[in-house]
C-alpha positions in Angstrom: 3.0 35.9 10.6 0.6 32.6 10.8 2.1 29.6 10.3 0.7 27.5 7.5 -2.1 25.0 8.5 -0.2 22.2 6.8 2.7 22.2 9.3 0.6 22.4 12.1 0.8 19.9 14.8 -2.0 20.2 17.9 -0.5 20.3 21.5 -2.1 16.8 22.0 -0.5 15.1 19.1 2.8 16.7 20.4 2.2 15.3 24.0 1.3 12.0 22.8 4.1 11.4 20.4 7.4 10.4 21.7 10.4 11.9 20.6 12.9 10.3 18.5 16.0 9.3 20.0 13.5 7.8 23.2 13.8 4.3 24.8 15.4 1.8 22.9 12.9 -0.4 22.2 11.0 2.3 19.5 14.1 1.7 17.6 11.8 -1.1 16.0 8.4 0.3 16.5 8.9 3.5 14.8 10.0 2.2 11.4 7.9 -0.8 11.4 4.8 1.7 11.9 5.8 4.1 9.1 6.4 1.7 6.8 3.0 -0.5 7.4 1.4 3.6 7.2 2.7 4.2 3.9 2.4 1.6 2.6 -1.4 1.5 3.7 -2.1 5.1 3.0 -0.7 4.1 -0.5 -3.3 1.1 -1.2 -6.1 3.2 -0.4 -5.1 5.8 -2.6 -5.0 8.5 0.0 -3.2 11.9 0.3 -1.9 12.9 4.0 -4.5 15.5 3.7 -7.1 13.3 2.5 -6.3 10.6 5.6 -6.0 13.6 7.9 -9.8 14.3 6.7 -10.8 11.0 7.9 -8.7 10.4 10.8 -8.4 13.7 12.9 -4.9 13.4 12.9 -3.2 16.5 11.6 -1.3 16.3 8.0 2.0 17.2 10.1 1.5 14.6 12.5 1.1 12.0 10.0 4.2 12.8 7.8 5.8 12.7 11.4 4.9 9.5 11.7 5.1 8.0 8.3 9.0 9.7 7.8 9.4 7.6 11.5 9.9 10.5 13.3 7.6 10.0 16.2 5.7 7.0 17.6 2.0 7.2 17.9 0.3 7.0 21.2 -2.6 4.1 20.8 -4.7 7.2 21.2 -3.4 8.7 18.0 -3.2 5.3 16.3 -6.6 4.0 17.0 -7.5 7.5 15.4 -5.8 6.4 11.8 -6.7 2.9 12.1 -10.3 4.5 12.1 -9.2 6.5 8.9 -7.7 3.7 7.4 -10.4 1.0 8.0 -7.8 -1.7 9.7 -7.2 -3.3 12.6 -4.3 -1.4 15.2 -2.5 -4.6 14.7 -2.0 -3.6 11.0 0.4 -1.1 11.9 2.6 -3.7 14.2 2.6 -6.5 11.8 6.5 -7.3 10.3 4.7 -8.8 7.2 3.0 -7.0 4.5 -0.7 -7.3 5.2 -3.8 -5.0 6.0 -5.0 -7.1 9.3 -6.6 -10.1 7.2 -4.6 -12.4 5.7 -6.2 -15.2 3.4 -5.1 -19.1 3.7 -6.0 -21.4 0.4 -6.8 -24.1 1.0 -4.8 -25.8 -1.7 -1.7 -23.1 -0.6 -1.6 -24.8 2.9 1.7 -26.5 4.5 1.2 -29.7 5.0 3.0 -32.5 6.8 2.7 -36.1 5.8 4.3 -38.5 8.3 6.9 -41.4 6.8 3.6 -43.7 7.0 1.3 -41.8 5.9 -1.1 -42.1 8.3 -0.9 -38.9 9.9 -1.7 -35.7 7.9 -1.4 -32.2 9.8 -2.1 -28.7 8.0 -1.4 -25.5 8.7 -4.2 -23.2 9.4 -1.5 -20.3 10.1 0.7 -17.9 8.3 4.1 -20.1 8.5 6.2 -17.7 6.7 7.0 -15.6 10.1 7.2 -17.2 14.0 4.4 -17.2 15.9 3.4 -17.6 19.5 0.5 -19.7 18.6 -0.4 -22.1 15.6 -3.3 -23.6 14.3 -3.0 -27.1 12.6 -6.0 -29.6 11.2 -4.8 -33.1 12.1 -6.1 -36.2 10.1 -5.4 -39.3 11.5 -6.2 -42.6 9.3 -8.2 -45.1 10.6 -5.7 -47.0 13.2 -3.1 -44.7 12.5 -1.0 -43.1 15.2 1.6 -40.6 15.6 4.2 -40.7 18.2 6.4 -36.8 19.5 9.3 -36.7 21.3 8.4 -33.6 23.2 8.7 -29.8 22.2 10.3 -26.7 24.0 9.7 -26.0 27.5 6.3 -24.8 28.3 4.7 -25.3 25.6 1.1 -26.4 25.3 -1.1 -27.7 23.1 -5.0 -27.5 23.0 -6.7 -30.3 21.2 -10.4 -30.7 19.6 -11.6 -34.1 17.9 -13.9 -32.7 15.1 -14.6 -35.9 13.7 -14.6 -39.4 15.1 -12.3 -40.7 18.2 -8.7 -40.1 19.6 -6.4 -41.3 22.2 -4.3 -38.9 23.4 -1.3 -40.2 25.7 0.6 -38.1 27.4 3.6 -39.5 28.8 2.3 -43.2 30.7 -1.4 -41.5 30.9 -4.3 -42.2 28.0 -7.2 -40.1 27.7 -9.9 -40.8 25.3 -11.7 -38.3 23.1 -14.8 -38.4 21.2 -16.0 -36.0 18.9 -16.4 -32.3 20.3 -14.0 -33.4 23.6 -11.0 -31.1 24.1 -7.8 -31.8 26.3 -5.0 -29.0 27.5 -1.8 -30.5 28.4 2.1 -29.2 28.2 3.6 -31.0 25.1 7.3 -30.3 26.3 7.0 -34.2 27.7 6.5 -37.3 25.2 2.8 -38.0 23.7 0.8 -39.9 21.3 -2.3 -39.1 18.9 -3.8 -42.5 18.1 -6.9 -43.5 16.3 -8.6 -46.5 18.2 -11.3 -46.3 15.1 -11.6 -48.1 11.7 -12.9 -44.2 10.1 -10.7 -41.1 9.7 -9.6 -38.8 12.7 -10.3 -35.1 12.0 -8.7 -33.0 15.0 -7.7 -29.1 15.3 -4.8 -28.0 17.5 -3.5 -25.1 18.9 -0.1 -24.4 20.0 1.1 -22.6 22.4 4.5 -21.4 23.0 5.4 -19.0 26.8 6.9 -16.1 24.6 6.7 -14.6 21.6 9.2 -16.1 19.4 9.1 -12.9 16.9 
């Protein structure tokens, strides 16, 4: 007797899949991958048939996945990222979005220092750890803003948008004008200063060595 089509699975799905009780580390993947499916799948309105239509990925091997059953290959994942319309990354992500996540202005965290002379903003999602964050710094005329240090290893990566700033990094000064960038490891004392009598407009990148997820 033929088995029925809908509880078919093709010998390369099988092969790519891994099975469930594999390494350790799919204890996460698996679950956060269903879940970020279903919840996908849902949005779009879309049946495990229909997405099978669209995807090449069998109606079995889907419900496989979505239940957490088996972890994709990339192979089989780029195939219902193609389906879906979303980024691989979708699939990964421990928050609740479809690869594009949009940042209001007026919703932005922003941090004011005591003087109120240094403004920095957020250009990131801060509601989960990331290895890199993006931050607009506006720096009153004359104003400066003095850190301590931060972890080991991290960096940051600086860009003067608008006017002037001096940048010192431990006993050395380095002077930026606008569209000048500087690289150093911020795990050591340093200073943003604006030698101007006009607003500072900087973007910074952080950089941490690890994921901190």
């Amino acid at each position: 007797m033929n088995t029925p089509k809908r509880f078919l699975v093709t010998s390369e799905e099988a092969q790519l899949s891994l099975p469930e009780a594999s390494a350790e580390e799919d204890d996460d993947i698996a679950p956060r991958v269903a879940n970020n499916l279903r919840r996908l799948r849902s949005k779009r309105h879309l049946s495990l048939d229909a997405l099978g239509r669209a995807s090449g990925v069998s109606r079995a091997m889907l419900a496989q996945i979505e239940s957490g059953r088996s972890v994709p290959s990339i192979r089989v994942l780029c195939k219902i990222a193609c389906g879906l319309k979303v980024s691989v990354a979708a699939f990964l992500d421990q928050r609740e979005c479809a690869g594009v996540t949009l940042l209001p202005a007026r919703e932005s965290k922003r941090l004011v220092s005591a003087t109120g002379a240094f403004v920095s903003r957020a250009l990131y999602p801060v509601d989960v750890a990331h290895q890199n964050e993006f931050y607009e710094l506006r720096i009153s005329p004359l104003g400066e803003e003095h850190s301590a240090g931060h972890g080991p290893g991290v960096r940051e990566n600086l860009v003067v948008a608008q006017g002037a700033l001096e940048i010192s990094v431990n006993d050395e000064r380095f002077l930026l004008s606008t569209g000048d960038s500087i690289v150093f490891y911020a795990d050591q004392p340093h200073r943003y200063r604006n030698p101007v009598d006009s607003e500072a407009v900087a973007y910074l990148v952080v950089s941490h060595p690890e994921s901190r997820d």
